[in-house]
N, C-alpha and C positions, 0 to 999 in steps of 0.2 A: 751253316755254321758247324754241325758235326759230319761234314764232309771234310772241312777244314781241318777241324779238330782231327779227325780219324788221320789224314795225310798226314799231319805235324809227329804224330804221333809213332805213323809209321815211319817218316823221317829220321826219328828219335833213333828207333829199334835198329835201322839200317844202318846208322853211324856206329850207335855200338858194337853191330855185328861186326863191323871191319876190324872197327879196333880190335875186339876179340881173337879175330882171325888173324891178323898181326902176330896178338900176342903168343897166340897156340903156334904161329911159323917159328917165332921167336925162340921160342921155349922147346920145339922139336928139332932146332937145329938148323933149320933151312933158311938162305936170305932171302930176305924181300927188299924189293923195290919196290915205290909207290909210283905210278906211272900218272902222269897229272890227265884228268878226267875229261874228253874231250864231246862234251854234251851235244855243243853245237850238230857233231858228225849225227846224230841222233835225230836232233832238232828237223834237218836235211831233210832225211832218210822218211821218216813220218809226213813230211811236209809234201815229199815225191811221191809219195804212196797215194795219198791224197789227191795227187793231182792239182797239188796249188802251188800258188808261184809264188817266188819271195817276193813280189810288189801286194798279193793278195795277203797273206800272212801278215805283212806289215803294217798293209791297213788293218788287219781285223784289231791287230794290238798297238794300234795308233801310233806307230815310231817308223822310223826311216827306214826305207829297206837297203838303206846302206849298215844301218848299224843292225839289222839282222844279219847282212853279210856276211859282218865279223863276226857275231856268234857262232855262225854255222863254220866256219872256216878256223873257228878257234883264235881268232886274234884277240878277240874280249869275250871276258865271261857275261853273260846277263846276272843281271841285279834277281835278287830273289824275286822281286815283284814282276819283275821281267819274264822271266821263269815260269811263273804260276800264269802270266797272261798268255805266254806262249803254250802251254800244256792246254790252258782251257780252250783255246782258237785251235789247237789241234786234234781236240775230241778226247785228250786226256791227261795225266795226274802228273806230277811233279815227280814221284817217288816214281811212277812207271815210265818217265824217260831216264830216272837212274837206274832202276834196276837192267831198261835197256844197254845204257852203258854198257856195265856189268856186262851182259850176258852177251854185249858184241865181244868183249873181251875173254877171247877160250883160257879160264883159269890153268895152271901149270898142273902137270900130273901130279905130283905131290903135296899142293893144294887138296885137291879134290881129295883126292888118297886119305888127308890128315880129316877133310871135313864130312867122312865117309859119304863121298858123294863120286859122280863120273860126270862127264862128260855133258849126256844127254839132260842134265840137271840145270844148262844153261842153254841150255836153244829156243828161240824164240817162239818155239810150242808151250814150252814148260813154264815159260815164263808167263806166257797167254794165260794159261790153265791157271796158273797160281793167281791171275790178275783177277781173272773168272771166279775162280774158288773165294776168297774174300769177299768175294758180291755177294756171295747166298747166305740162307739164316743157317744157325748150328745143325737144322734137322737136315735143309739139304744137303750141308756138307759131308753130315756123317750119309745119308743118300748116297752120294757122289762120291764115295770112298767105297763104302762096300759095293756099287758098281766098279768100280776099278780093280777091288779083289775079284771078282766074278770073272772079268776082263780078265787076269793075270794067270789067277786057272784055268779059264778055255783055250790061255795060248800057251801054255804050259800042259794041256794035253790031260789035266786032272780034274 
């Protein structure tokens, strides 16, 4: 239940962030296009990684693996519950196949730029890390942070 709760949650913060991020393109002058989100390609990608085949995936989540098909290939969205079955049959979270979206998607230099961020802030490392980092209690995190300073001055030679 607060596994649940914690994804809904973070669902929440993620929507807003977009909007926000709209809003700050909006507001700094630059267009945006909203590019419709193409989950399924994601869906895929996780599913290959794995080593499982869309006949297996669709049994684990009891529906046809024709109409996984089209998720993956983006002809139909999955149903929210669809969604959550699929993440859990794939070892993971609703919100970590969005943030993959995302982070297949190399945001625009001026993006980043506005969101003082680059590049390296969405590559599938970062994204790891960040997926990691939410898993530990406060003490590790603040752990895991001043090792990453330590890390940043022995490569920075200081």
């Amino acid at each position: 239940m607060l596994a649940w709760l914690t994804n809904q949650i973070i669902g929440v913060f993620r929507q807003l962030y977009c909007v926000m991020r709209l809003i700050a393109l909006r507001l700094a002058g630059i267009a945006t296009t909203i590019t419709p989100m193409n989950i399924g390609q994601v869906i895929r990608a996780v599913r290959k990684k794995r080593g499982e085949t869309l006949e297996q995936l669709a049994f684990a989540i009891k529906s046809d693996p024709s109409n996984l098909s089209r998720i993956e290939r983006g002809v139909q969205q999955p149903s929210p519950e669809s969604l959550r079955m699929i993440a859990s049959a794939l070892g993971t979270t609703v919100s970590a196949l969005h943030v993959a979206v995302e982070g297949a998607e190399s945001p625009a230099h001026d993006t980043t730029e506005l969101l003082g961020a680059d590049e390296s802030d969405f590559t599938a490392e970062a994204i790891q890390l960040r997926q990691h980092f939410r898993t530990l209690t406060p003490d590790n995190q603040r752990a895991l942070l001043e090792i990453a300073k330590v890390l940043s001055r022995l490569q920075r030679g200081n």
